[in-house]
N, C-alpha and C positions, 0 to 999 in steps of 0.2 A: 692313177685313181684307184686302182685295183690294189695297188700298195696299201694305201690309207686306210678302205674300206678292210683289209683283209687285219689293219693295227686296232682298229675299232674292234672288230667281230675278235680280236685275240684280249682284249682291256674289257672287254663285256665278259668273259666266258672266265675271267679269273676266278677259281676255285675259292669258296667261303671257306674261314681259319677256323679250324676245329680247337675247342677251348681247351679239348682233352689230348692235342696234341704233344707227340714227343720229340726234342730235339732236331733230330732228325728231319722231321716232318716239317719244324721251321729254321730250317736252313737257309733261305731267303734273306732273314732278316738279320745273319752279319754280313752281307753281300752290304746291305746299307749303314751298319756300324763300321764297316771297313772304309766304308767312304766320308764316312763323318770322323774319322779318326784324321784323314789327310784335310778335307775343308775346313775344321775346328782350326786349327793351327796356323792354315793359308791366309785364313779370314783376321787373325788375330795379329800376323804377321801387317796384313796391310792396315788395320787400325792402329798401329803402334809406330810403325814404320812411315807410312807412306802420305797417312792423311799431314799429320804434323809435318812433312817437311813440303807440300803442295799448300799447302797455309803459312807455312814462312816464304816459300818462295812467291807468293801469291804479295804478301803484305810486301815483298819487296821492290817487288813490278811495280806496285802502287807508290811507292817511296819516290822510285827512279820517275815514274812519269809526272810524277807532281813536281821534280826538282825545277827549282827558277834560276837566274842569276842571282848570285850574290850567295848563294847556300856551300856550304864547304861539303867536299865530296873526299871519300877516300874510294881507291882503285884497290881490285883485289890485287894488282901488284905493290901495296903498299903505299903509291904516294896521296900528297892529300892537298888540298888546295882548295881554292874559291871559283868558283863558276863565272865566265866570262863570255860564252857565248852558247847557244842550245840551235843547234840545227837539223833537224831529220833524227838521225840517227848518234848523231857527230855532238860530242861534249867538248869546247874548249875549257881547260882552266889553268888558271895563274899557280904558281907554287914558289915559295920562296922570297927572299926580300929583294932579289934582282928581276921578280916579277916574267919568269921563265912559265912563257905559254904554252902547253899541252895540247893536242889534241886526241879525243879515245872515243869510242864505242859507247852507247849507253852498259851495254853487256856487263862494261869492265867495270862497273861501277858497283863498287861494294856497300859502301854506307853514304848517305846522306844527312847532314847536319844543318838543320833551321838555324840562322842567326836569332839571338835572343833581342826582340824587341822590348823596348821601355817604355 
């Protein structure tokens, strides 16, 4: 409590900026361009980088959780196939003309393809 009270009584007693001060005298205020120099960048780094790829991966979760049977799925290991069973976690699917069953993770599932109705 003695802390707080002593952070108050030090933020209250801060000295008024003399208009006619020299350099020197506002030496403070690249303490705070020096830190706007590193969060400008930090900040700009996560708008470019970080938001766009939490909004693709976001739109993909939504893809993978809507998939039904009958929807063709490709695996980021490349294979691709028709959907044949959805359990829990667990993706079966068909691939091939000899109808060779799969089973994978939702995880692994890369893309998801709507059949075109008519």
């Amino acid at each position: 409590m003695r802390f707080l009270s002593s952070l108050l009584l030090f933020a209250a007693e801060a000295p008024a900026v003399d208009p006619n001060a020299s350099g020197a005298d506002l030496a403070g205020a690249g303490n705070w361009m020096s830190m706007l120099v590193i969060i400008v960048p930090l900040a700009l780094m996560y708008v470019i980088l970080i938001v766009p790829q939490k909004k693709k991966e976001k739109k993909l979760r939504e893809t993978i959780a809507g998939a039904v049977v009958g929807d063709q799925i490709t695996t980021i290991g490349g294979l691709t196939g028709k959907i044949v069973n959805l359990k829990d976690d667990d993706v079966t699917f068909e691939t091939s003309v000899e109808r060779t069953k799969i089973t994978i993770k939702k995880w692994a599932i890369k893309d998801v393809i709507k059949p075109i109705e008519s």
